[in-house]
N, C-alpha and C positions, 0 to 999 in steps of 0.2 A: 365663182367669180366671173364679173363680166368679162368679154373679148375686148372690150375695149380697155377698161381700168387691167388687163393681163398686160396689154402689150404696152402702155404706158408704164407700169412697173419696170417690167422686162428692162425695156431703155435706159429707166436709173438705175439698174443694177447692173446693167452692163457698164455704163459711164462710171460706176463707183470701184466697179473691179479695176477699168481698166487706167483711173485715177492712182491706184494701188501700184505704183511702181517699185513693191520692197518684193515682188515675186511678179513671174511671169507667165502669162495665162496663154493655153493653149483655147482650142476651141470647144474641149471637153472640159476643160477648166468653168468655161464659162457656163457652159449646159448645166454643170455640176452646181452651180453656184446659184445661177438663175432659180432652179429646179429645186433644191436646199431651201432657197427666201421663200418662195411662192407658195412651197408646201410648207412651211411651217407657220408660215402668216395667214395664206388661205386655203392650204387645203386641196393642191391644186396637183395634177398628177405631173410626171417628169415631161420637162419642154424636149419638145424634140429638137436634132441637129436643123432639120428644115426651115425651124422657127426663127432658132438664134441667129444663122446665116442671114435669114431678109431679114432680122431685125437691122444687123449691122449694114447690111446694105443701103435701108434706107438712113441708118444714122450717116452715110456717106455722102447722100444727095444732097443738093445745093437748096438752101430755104426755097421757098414754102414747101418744100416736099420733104425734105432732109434737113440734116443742120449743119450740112456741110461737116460733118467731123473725122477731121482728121487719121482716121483708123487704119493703120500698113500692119502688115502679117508680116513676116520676116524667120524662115526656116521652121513655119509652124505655130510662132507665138503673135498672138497680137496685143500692139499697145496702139498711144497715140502719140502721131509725131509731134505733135507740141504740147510737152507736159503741162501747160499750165492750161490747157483746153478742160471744159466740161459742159454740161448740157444745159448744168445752169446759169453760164455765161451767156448759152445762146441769146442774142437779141435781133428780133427781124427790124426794117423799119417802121416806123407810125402808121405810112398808110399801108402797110400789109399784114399789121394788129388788127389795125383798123377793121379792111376788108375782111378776113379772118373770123373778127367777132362776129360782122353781123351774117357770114354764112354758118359756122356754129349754133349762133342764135335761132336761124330759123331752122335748121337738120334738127334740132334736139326735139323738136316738134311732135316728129315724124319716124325715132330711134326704133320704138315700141313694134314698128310697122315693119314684118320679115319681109313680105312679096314686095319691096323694095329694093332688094339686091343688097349691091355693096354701102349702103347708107352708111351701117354700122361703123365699117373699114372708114371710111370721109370720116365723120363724125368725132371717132379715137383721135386717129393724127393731128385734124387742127385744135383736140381737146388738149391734147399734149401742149403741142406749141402757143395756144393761150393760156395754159399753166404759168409757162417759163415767161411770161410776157401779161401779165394782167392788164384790165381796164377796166374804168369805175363802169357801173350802169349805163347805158347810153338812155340819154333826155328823151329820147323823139320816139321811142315804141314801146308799149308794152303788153308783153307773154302771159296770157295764162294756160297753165297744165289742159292740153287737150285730148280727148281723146276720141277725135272724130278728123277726118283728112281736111283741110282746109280749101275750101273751094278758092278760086281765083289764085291759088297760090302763083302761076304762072307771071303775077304781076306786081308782085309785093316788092322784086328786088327797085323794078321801074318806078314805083312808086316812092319807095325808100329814097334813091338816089333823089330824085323830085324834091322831096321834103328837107332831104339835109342839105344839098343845091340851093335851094331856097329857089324852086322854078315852078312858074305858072304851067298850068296841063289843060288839055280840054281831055273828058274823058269820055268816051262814048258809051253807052250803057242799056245794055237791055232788060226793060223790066221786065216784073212778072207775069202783065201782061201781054207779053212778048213784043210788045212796041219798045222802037230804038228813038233815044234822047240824048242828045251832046250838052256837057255843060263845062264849062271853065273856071277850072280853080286854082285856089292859092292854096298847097296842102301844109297841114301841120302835125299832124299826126296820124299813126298806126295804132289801132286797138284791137285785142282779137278779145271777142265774148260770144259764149255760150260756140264754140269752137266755128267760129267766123270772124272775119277780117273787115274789118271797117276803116276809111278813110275820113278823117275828122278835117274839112278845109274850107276856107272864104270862099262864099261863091262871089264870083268876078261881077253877076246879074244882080242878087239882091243883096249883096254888100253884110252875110249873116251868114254865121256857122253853118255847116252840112253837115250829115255826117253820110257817106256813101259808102255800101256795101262793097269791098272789092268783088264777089259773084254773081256783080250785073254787070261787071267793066269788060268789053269787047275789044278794046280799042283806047291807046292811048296816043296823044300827041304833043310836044313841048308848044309855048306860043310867047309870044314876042310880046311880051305883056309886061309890067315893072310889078317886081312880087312886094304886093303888102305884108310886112315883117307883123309879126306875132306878138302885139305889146300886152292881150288879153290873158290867154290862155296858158295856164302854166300844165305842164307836166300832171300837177297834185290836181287840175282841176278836173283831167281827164281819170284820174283813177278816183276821185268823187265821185261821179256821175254814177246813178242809178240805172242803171238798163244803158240802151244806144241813144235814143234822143238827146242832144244839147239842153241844154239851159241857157238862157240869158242873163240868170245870175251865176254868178261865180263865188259864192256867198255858202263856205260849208257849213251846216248846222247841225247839230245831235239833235238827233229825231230820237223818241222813246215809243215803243209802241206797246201796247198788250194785248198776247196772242195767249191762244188757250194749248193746253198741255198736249196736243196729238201735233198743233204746227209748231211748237217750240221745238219736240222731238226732232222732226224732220228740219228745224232751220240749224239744228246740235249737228245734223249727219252733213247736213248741204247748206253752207253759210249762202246767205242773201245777196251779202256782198264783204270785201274786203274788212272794212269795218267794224264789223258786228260785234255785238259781246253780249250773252245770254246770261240773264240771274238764273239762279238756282231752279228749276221747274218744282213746283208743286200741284197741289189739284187744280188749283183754281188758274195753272198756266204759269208766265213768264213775262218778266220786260225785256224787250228787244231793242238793242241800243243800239242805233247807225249814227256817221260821222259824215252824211253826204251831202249832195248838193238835191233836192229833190227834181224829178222830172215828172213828163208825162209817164213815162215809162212806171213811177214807184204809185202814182197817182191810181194807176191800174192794179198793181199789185198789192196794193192796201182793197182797192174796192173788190178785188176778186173775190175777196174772203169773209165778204160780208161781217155778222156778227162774231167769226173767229179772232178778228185782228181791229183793235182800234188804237188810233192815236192818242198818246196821253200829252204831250210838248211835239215841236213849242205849237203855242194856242193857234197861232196863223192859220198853221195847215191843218189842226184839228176843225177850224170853223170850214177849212177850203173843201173837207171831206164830207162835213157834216151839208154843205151846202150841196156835193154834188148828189149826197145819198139822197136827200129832200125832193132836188129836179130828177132824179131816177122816179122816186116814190109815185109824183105828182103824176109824170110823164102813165103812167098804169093807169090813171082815172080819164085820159085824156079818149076821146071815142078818135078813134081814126078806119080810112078803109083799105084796105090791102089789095 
């Protein structure tokens, strides 16, 4: 069993012993107990004294570190001085959920990763106290399962605030080609894909989506600017989107494609995208059913594959493909000099 789901157990069974006010718990009482649950639920060997003493200690700290609980010893036994206390009474306020969640949100990232130190230890405690405190999804980011360190992480919380602030930023950025570029935007969204961080926001210059990598941001600065609110862009339309590029439509369609039976395999083990749903493979392949908004980004990935994958619906993009395949075709008869 994990360290972390350990020590969050540990804590409700400690709060249910000491909820038990029809007998009186020593500190081996408690070991006994702890030790008893864990091992016949998971299998877990005897908790030591060491454990259960800082468990209760931190059940004694004042939120966000603690929850404040009540615990007095008294000639050996420990109870709570206010019987009607428990753990799942705890309530923090709004903005310390709040806060809460989106450090959670982005540690969970990162759990996987030992030569991080004490991650793990962060990561438990605020798991616990977001237990006892839920919150729906938050609108403005979203996680996918990484497993690569996230470059620019240094800047996502500034970023974040930014986007839920609803604050204009200029961001300085160094491309690939190592030249530095400042640009000013109105942000609205966090996306991470293919284990990178992207910043989806109005540029202030040409009045049209960006989408900017947080691991060219160098440099960030607030500006004095009246932030253009988000009347386009919902949530749904950023987990639409095909790759990183925007669309200027907002317009989701089910695309059908048919791919031949070695890329169906590999779209079976590593989805395309959120969306997808695979008929049954047979010799002759599979239809590949997406629910998105098309980009450049799919525009590529349909033509990477030449004769393995073609468009069957809707007819639009099937002509849009068949035209680019054509100007490919052409472009090969064309004499040019190098």
């Amino acid at each position: 069993m994990p360290a972390s789901k350990s020590k969050n157990y540990r804590f409700r069974i400690i709060d249910t012993c000491l909820r038990n006010t029809s007998r009186e718990w020593t500190l081996e009482d408690l070991i006994e107990a702890v030790s008893q649950q864990l091992a016949s639920e998971f299998n877990v060997e005897k908790v030591s004294k060491r454990s259960i003493q800082y468990d209760i200690a931190l059940m004694r700290e004042q939120p966000p570190v603690g929850y404040n609980a009540p615990i007095v010893c008294i000639d050996g036994k420990y109870k709570y001085s206010d019987e009607n206390f428990s753990l799942q009474h705890c309530q923090l306020s709004q903005p310390d959920v709040e806060n809460l969640t989106e450090v959670v949100n982005t540690l969970k990232q990162f759990k996987d990763y030992t030569h991080l130190g004490d991650i793990l230890k962060i990561i438990e405690k605020i798991e616990t106290i977001i237990a006892l405190n839920p919150l729906p999804d938050n609108p403005f980011v979203q996680f996918e399962t990484s497993e690569t360190l996230q470059k620019g992480i240094a800047w996502l919380r500034q970023i974040f605030d930014a986007t839920v602030q609803k604050r204009v930023v200029e961001l300085t950025l160094k491309q690939y080609d190592e030249s530095i570029t400042q640009q000013v935007v109105h942000p609205y969204f966090l996306r991470e894909f293919c284990g990178e961080w992207y910043l989806y926001a109005l540029s202030e210059r040409s009045h049209t989506l960006v989408a900017v990598p947080v691991q060219q941001i160098v440099a960030l600065s607030p500006q004095i600017v009246t932030f253009i609110e988000n009347t386009t862009y919902t949530p749904a339309y950023f987990r639409a989107l095909f790759g990183i590029e925007p669309s200027e439509s907002t317009k989701i369609v089910e695309v059908k494609l048919k791919i031949d039976a070695h890329l169906a395999a590999r779209c079976a083990e590593e989805p395309v995208h959120e969306s997808q749903t695979l008929s049954p493979v047979n010799e002759n392949g599979a239809v590949l059913t997406l629910n998105i908004i098309p980009t450049e980004d799919f525009m590529q990935f349909v033509l990477q594959y030449g004769v393995r994958i073609k468009v069957e619906s809707p007819e639009k993009l099937r002509k849009t493909i068949i035209q680019e395949l054509k100007t490919a075709y052409d472009a090969y008869f064309q004499l040019s000099l190098f």
